[in-house]
N, CA, C and O atoms as CSV, one atom per row, in Angstrom:
chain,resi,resn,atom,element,x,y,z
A,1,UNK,N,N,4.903,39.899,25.185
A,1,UNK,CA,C,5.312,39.711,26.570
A,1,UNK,C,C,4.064,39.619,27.444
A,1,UNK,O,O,3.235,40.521,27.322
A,2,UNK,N,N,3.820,38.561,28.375
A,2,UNK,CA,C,2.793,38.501,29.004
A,2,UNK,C,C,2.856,38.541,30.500
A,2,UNK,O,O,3.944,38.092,30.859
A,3,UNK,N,N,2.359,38.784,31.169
A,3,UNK,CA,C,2.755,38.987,32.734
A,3,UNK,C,C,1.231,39.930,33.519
A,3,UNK,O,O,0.121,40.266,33.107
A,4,UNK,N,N,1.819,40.033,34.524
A,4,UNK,CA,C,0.710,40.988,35.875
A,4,UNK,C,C,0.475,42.084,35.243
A,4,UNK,O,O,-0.745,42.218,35.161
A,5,UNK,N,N,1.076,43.016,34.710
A,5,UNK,CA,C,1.797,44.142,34.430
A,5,UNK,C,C,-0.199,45.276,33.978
A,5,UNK,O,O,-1.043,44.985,33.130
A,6,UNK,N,N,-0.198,46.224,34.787
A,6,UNK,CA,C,-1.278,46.941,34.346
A,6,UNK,C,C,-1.042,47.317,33.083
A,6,UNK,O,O,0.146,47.435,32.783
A,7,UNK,N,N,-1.971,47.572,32.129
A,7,UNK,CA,C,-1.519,48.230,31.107
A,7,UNK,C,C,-2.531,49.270,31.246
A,7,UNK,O,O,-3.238,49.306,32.253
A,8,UNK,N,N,-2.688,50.417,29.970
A,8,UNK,CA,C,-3.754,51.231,29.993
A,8,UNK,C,C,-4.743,51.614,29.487
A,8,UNK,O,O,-5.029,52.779,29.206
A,9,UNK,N,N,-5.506,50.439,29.283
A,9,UNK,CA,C,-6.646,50.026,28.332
A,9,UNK,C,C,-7.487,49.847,29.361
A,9,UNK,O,O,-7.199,49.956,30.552
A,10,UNK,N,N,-8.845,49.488,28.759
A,10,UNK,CA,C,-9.877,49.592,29.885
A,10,UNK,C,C,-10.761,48.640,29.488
A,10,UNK,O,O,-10.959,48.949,28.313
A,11,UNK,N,N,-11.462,47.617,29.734
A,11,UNK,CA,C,-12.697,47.019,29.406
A,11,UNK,C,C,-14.028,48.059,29.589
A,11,UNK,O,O,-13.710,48.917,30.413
A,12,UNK,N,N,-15.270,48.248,29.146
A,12,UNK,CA,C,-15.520,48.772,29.574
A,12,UNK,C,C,-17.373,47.592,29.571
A,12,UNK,O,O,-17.770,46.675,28.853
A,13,UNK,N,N,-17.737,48.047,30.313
A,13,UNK,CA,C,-19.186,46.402,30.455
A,13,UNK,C,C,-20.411,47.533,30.134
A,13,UNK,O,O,-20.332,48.745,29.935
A,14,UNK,N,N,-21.437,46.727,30.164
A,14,UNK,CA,C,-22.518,47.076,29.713
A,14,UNK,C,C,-23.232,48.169,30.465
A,14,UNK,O,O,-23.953,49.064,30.024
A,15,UNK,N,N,-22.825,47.864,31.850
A,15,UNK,CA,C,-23.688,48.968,32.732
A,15,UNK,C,C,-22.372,49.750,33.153
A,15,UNK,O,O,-21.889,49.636,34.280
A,16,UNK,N,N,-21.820,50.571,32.137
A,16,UNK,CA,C,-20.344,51.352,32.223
A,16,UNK,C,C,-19.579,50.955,33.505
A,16,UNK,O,O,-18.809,51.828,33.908
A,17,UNK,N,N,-19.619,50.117,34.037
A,17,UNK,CA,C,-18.117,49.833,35.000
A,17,UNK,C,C,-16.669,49.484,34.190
A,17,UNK,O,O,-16.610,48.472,33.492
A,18,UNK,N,N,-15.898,50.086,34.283
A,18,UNK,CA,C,-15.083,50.297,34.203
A,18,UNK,C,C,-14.239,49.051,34.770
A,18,UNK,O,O,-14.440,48.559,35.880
A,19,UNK,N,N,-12.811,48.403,33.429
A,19,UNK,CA,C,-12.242,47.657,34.652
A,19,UNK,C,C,-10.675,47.463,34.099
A,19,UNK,O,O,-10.436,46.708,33.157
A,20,UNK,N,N,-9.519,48.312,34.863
A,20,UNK,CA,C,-8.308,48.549,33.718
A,20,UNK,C,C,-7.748,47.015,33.539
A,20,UNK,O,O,-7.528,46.134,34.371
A,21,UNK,N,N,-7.635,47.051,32.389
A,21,UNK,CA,C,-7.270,45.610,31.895
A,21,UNK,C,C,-5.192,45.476,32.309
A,21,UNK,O,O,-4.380,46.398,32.390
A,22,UNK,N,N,-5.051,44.504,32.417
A,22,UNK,CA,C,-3.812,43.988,32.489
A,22,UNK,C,C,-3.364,42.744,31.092
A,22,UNK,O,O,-4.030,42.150,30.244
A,23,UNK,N,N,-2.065,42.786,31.412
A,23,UNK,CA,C,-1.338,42.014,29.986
A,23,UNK,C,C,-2.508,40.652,29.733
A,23,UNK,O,O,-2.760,40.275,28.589
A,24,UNK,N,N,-3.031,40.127,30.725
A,24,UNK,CA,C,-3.119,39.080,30.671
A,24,UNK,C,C,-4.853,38.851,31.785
A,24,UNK,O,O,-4.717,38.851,33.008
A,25,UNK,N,N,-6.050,38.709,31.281
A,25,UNK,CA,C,-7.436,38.610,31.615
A,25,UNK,C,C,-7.910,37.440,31.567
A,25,UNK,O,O,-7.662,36.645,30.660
A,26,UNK,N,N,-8.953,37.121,32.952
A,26,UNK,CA,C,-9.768,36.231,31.902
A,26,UNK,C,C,-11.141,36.844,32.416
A,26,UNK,O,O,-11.196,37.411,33.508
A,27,UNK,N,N,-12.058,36.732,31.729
A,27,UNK,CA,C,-13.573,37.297,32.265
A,27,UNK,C,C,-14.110,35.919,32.407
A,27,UNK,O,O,-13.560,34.918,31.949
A,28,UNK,N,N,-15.135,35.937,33.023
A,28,UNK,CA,C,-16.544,35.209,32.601
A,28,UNK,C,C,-18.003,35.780,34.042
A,28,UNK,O,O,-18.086,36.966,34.364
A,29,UNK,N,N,-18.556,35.148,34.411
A,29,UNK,CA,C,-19.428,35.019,35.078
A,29,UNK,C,C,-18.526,34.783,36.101
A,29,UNK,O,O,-17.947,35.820,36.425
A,30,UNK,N,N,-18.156,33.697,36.799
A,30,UNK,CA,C,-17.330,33.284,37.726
A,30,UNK,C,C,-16.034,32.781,37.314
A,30,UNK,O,O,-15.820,31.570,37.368
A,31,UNK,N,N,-15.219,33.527,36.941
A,31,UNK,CA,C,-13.905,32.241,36.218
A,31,UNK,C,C,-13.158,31.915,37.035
A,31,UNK,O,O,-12.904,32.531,38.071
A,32,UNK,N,N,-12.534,30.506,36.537
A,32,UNK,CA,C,-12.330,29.287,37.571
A,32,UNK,C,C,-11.037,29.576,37.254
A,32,UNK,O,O,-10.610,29.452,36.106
A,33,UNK,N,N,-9.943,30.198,38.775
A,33,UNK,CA,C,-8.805,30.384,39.044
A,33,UNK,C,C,-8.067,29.552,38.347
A,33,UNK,O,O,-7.112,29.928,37.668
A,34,UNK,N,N,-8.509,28.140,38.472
A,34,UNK,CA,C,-7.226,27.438,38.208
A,34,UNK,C,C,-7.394,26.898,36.736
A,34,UNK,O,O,-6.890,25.864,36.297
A,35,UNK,N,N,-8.347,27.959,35.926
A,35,UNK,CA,C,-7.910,27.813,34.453
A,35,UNK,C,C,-7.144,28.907,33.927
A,35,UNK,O,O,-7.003,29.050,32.712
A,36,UNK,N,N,-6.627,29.707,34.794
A,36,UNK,CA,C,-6.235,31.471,34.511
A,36,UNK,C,C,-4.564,31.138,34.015
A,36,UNK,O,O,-3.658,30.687,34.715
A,37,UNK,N,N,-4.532,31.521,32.607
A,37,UNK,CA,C,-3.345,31.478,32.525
A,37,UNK,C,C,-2.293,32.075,33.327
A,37,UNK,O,O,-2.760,32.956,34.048
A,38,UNK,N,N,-0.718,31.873,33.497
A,38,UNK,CA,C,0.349,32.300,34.719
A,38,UNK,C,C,-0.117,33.864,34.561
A,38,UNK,O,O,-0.147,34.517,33.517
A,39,UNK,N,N,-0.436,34.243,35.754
A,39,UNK,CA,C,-0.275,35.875,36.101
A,39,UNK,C,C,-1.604,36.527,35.430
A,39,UNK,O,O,-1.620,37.722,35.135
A,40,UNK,N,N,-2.586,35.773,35.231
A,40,UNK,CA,C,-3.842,36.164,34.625
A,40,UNK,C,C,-4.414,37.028,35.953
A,40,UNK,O,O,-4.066,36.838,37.118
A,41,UNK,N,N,-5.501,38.149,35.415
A,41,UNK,CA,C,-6.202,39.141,36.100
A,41,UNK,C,C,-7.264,38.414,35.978
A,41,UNK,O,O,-7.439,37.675,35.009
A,42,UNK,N,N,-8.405,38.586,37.307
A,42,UNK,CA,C,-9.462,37.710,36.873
A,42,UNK,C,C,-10.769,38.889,37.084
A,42,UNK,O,O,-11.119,39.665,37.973
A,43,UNK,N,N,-11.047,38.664,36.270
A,43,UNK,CA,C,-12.655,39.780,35.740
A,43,UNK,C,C,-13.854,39.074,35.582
A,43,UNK,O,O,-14.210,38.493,34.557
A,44,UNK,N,N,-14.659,39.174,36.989
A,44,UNK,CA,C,-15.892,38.342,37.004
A,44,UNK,C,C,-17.285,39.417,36.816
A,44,UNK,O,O,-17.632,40.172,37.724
A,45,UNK,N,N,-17.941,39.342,35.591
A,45,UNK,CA,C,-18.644,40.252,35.183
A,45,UNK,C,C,-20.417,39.924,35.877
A,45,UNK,O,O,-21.105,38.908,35.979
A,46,UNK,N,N,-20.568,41.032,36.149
A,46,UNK,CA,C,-22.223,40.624,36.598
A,46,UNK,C,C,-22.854,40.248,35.439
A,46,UNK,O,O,-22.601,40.632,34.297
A,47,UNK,N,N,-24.027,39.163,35.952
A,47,UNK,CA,C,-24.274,38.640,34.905
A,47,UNK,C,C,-25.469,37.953,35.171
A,47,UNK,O,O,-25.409,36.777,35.530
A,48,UNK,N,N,-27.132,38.839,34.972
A,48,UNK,CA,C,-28.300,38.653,35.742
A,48,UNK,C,C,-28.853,37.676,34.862
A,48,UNK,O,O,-29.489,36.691,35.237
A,49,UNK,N,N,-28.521,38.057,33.362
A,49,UNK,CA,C,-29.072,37.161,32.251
A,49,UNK,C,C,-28.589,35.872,31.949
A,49,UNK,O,O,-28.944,34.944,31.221
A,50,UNK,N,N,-27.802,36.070,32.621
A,50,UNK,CA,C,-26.538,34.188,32.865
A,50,UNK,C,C,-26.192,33.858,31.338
A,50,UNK,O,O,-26.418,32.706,30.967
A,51,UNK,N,N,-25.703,34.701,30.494
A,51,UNK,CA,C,-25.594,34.382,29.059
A,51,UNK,C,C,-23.919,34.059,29.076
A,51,UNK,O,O,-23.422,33.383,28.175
A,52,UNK,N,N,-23.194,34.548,30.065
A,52,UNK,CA,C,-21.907,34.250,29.946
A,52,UNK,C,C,-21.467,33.184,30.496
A,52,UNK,O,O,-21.869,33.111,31.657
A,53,UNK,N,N,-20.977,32.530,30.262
A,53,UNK,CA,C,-19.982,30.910,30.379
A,53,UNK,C,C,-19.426,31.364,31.915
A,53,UNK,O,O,-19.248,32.537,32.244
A,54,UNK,N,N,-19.249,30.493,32.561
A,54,UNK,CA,C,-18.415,30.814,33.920
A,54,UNK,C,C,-17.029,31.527,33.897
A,54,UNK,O,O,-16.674,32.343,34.748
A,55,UNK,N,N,-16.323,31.147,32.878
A,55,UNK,CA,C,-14.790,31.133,32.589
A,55,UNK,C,C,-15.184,31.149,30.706
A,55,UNK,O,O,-15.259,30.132,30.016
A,56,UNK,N,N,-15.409,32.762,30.147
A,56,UNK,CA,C,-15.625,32.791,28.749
A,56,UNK,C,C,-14.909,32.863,28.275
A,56,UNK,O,O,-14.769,32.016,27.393
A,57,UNK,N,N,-13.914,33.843,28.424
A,57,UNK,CA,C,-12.680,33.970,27.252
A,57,UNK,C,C,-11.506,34.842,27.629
A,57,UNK,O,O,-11.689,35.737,28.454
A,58,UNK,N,N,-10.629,34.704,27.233
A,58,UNK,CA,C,-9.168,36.101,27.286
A,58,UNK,C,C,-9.172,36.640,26.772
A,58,UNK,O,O,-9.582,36.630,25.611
A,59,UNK,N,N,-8.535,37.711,27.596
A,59,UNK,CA,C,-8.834,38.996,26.857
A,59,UNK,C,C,-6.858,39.584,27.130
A,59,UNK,O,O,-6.237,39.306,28.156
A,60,UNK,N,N,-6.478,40.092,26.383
A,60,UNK,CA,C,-5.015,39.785,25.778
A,60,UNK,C,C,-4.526,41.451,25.440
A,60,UNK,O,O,-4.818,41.965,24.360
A,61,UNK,N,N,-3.963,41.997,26.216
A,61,UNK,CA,C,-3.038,43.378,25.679
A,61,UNK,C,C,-1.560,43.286,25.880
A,61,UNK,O,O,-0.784,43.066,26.810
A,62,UNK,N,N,-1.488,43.668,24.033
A,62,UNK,CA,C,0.206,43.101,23.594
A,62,UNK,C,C,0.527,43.703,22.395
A,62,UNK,O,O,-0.133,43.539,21.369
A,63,UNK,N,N,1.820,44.610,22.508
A,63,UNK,CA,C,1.740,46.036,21.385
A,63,UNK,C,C,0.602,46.528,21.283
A,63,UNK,O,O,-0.144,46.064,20.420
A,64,UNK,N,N,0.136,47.633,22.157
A,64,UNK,CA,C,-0.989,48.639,21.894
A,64,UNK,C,C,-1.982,47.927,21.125
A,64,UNK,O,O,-2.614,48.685,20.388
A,65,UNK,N,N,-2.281,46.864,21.068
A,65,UNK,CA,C,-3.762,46.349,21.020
A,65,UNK,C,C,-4.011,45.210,21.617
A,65,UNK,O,O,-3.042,44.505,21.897
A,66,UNK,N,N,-5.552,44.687,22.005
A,66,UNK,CA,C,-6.417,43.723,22.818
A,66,UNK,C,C,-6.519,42.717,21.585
A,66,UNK,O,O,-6.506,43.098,20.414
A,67,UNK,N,N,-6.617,41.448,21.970
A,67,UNK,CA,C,-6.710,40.416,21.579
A,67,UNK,C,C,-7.731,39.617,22.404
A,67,UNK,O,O,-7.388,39.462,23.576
A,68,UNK,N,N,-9.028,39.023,22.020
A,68,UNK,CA,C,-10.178,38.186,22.649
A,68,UNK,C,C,-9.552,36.710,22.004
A,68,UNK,O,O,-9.067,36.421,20.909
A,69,UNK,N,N,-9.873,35.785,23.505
A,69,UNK,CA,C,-10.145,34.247,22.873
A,69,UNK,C,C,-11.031,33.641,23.552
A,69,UNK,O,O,-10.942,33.640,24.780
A,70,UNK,N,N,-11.977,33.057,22.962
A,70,UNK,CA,C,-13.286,32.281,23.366
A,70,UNK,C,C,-12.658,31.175,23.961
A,70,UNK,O,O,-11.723,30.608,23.396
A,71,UNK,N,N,-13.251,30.688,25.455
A,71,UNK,CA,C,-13.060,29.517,25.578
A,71,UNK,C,C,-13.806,28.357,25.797
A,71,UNK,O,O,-14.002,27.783,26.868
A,72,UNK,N,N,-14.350,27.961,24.267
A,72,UNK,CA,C,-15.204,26.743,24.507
A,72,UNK,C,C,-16.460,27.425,24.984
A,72,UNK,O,O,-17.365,26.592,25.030
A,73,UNK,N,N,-16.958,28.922,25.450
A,73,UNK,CA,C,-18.011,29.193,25.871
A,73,UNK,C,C,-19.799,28.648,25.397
A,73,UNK,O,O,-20.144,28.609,24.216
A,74,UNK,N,N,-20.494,28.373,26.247
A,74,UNK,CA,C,-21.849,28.100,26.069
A,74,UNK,C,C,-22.623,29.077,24.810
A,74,UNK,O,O,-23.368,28.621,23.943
A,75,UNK,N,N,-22.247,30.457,24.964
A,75,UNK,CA,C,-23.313,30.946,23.791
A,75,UNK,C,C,-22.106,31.568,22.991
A,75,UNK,O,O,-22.628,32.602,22.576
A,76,UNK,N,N,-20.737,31.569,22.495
A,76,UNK,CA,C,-19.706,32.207,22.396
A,76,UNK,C,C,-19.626,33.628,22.398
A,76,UNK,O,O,-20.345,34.409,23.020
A,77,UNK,N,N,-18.501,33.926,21.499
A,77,UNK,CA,C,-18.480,35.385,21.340
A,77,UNK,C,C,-18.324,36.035,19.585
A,77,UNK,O,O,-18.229,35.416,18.525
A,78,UNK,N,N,-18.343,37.131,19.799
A,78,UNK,CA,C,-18.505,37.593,18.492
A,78,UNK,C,C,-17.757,39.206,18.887
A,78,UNK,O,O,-17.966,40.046,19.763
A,79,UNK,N,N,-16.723,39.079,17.630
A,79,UNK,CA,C,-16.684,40.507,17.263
A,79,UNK,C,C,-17.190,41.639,16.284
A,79,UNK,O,O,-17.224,41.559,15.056
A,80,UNK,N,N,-17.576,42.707,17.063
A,80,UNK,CA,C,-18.735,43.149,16.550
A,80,UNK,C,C,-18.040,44.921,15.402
A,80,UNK,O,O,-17.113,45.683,15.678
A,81,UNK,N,N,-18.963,44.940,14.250
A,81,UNK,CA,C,-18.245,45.923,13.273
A,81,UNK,C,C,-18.895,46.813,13.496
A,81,UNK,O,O,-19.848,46.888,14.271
A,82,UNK,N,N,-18.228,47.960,12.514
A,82,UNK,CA,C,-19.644,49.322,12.849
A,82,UNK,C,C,-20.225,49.194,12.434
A,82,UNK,O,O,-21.255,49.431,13.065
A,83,UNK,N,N,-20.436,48.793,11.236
A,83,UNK,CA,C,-22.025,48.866,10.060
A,83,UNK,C,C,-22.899,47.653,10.724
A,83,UNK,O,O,-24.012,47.710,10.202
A,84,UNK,N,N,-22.847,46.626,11.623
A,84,UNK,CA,C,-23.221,46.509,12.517
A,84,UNK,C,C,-23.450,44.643,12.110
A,84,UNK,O,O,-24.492,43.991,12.038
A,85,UNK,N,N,-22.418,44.342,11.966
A,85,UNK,CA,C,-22.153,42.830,11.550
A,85,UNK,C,C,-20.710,42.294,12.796
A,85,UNK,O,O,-19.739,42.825,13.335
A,86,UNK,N,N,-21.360,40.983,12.757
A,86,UNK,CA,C,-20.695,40.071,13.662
A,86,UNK,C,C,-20.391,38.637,13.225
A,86,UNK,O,O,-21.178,37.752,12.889
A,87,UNK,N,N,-18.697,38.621,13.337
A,87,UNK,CA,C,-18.329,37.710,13.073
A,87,UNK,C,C,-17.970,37.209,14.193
A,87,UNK,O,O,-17.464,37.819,15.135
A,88,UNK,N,N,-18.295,35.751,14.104
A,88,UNK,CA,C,-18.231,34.675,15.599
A,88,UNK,C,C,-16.450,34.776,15.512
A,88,UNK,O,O,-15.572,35.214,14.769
A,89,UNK,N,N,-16.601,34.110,16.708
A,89,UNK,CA,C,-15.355,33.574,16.911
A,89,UNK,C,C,-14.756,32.064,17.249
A,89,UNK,O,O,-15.220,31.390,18.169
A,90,UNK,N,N,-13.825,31.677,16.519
A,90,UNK,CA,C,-13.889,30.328,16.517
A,90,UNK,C,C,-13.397,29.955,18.180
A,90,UNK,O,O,-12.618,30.682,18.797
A,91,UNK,N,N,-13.902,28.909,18.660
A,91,UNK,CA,C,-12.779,28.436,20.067
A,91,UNK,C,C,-11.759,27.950,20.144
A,91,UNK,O,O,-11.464,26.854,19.668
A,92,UNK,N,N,-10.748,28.982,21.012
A,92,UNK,CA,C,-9.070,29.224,20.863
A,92,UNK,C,C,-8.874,29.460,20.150
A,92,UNK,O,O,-7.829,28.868,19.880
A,93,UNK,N,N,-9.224,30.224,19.159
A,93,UNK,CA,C,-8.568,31.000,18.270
A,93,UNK,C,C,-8.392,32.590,18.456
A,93,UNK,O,O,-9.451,33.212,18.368
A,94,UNK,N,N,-7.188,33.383,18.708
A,94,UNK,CA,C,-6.861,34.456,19.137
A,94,UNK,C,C,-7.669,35.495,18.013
A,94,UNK,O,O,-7.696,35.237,16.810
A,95,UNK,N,N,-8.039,36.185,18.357
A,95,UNK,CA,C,-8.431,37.550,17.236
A,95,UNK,C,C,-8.022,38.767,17.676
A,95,UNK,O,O,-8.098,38.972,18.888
A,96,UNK,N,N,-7.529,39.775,16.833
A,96,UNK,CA,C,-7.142,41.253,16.978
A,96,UNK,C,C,-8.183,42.257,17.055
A,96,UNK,O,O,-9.090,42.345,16.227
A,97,UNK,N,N,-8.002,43.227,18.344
A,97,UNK,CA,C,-9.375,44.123,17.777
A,97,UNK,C,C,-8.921,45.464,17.735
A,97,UNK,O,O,-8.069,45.889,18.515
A,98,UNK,N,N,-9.562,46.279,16.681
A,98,UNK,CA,C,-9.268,47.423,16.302
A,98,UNK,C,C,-9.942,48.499,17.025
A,98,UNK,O,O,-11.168,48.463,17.127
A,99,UNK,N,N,-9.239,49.487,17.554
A,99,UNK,CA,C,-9.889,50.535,18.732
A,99,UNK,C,C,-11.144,51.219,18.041
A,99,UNK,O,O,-11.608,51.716,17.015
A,100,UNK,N,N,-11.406,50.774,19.753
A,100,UNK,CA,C,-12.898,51.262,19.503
A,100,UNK,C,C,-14.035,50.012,19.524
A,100,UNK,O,O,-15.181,50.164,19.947
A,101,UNK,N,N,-13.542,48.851,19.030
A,101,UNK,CA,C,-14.361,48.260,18.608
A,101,UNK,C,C,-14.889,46.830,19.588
A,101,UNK,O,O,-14.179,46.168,20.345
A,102,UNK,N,N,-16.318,46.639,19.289
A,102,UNK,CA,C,-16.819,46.258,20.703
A,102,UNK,C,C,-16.777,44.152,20.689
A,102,UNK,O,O,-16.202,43.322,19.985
A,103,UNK,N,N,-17.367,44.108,21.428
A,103,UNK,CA,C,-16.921,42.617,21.092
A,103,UNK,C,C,-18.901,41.981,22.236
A,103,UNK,O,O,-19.470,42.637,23.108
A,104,UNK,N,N,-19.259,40.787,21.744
A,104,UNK,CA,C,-20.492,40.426,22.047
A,104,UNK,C,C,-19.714,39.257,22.552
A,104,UNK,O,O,-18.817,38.807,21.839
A,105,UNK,N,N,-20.131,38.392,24.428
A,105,UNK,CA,C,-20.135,37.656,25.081
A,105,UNK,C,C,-21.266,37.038,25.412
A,105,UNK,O,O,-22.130,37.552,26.121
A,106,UNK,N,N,-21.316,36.103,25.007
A,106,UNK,CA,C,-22.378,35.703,24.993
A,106,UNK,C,C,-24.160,35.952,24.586
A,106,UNK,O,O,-25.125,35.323,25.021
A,107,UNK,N,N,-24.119,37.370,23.372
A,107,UNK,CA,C,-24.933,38.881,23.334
A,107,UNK,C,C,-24.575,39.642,24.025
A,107,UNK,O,O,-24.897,40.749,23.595
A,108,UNK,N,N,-23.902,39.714,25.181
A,108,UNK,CA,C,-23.680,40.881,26.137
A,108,UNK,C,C,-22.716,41.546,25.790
A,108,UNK,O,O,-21.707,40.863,25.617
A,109,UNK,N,N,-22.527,43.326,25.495
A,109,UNK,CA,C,-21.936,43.502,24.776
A,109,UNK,C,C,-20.619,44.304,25.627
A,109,UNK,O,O,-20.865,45.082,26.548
A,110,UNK,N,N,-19.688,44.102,25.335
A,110,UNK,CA,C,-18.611,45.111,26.046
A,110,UNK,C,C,-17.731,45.960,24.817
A,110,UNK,O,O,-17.672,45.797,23.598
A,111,UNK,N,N,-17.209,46.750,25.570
A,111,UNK,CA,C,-15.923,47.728,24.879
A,111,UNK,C,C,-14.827,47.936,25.376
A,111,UNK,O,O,-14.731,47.603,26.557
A,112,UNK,N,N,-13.784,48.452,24.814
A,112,UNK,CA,C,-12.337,48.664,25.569
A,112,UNK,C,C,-12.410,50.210,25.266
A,112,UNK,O,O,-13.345,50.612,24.574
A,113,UNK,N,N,-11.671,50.911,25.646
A,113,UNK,CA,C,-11.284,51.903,25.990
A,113,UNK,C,C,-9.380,51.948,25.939
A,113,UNK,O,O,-8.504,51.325,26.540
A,114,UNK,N,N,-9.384,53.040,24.878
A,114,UNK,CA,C,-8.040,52.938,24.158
A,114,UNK,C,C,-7.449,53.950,25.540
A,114,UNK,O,O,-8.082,54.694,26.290
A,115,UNK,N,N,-5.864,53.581,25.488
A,115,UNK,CA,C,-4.799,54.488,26.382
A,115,UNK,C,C,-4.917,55.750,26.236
A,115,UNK,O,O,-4.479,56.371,27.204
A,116,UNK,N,N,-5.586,56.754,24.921
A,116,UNK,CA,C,-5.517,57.475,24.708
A,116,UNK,C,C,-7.510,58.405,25.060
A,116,UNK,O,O,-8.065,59.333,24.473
A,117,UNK,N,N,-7.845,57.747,25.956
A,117,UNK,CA,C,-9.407,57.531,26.202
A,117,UNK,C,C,-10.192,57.339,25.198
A,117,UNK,O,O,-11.387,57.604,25.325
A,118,UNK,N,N,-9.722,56.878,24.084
A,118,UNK,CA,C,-11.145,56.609,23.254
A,118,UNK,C,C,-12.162,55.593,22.977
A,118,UNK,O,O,-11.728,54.590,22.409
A,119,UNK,N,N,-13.222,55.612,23.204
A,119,UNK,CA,C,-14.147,54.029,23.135
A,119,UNK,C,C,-15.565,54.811,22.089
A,119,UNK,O,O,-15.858,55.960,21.760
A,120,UNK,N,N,-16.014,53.749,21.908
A,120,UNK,CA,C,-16.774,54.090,20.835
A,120,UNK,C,C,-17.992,54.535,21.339
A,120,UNK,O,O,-18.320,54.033,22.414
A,121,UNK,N,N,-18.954,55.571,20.706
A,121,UNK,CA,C,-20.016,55.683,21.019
A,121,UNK,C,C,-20.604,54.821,21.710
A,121,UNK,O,O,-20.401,53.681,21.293
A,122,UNK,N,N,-21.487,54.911,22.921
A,122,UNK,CA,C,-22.627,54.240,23.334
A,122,UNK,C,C,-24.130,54.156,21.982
A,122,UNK,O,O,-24.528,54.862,21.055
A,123,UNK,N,N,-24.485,52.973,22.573
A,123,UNK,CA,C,-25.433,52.488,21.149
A,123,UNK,C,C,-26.709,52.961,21.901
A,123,UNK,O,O,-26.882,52.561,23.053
A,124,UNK,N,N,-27.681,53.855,21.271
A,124,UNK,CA,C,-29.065,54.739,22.074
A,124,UNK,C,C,-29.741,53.869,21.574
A,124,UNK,O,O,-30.960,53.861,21.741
């Protein structure tokens, strides 16, 4: 089910801002309204290193987990494991992510933050 609807997950960005995600996201640098799917939240991430695409990807909460999709982005994205491997992501292709686990935009790295507050260690 997709819609406005807050849910209670959290993105969480590189310089810890915080940003509660809804059913339906799109991030980038500047993302362009009128690519936002119906009832999309729009999440424009600072972005000094300009590594993120204007309009990068969706970001998707549906049954208690987040779903990323690249869109067409300039440096893409990658989801990232613990032992510390990254698999790209193809463009438009939906992927599942397992709590906790962080995801690379363009290198820039973000996290979610589960309903139940859990996000993964910060990397020292």
């Amino acid at each position: 089910m997709r819609g406005t609807a807050a849910t209670r997950w959290k993105l969480i960005d590189t310089d810890g801002s915080a940003f509660e995600l809804h059913r339906v996201n799109l991030l980038g640098r500047k993302p362009a309204v009128n690519q936002a799917p119906e009832g999309a939240q729009i999440i424009a991430l600072s972005d000094p290193e300009r590594v993120l695409s204007r309009t990068h990807a969706v970001i998707e909460v549906e049954d208690d987990r987040v779903w990323i999709t690249d869109l067409d982005s300039t440096n893409g994205s990658e989801v990232l494991g613990e032992n510390g491997t990254a698999d790209e992501c193809a463009p438009r292709t939906r992927y599942a992510l397992a709590p906790g686990q962080r995801v690379s935009l363009g290198g820039r790295e973000v996290s979610f933050e589960s309903p139940d507050g859990a996000r993964p260690d910060a990397r020292g």
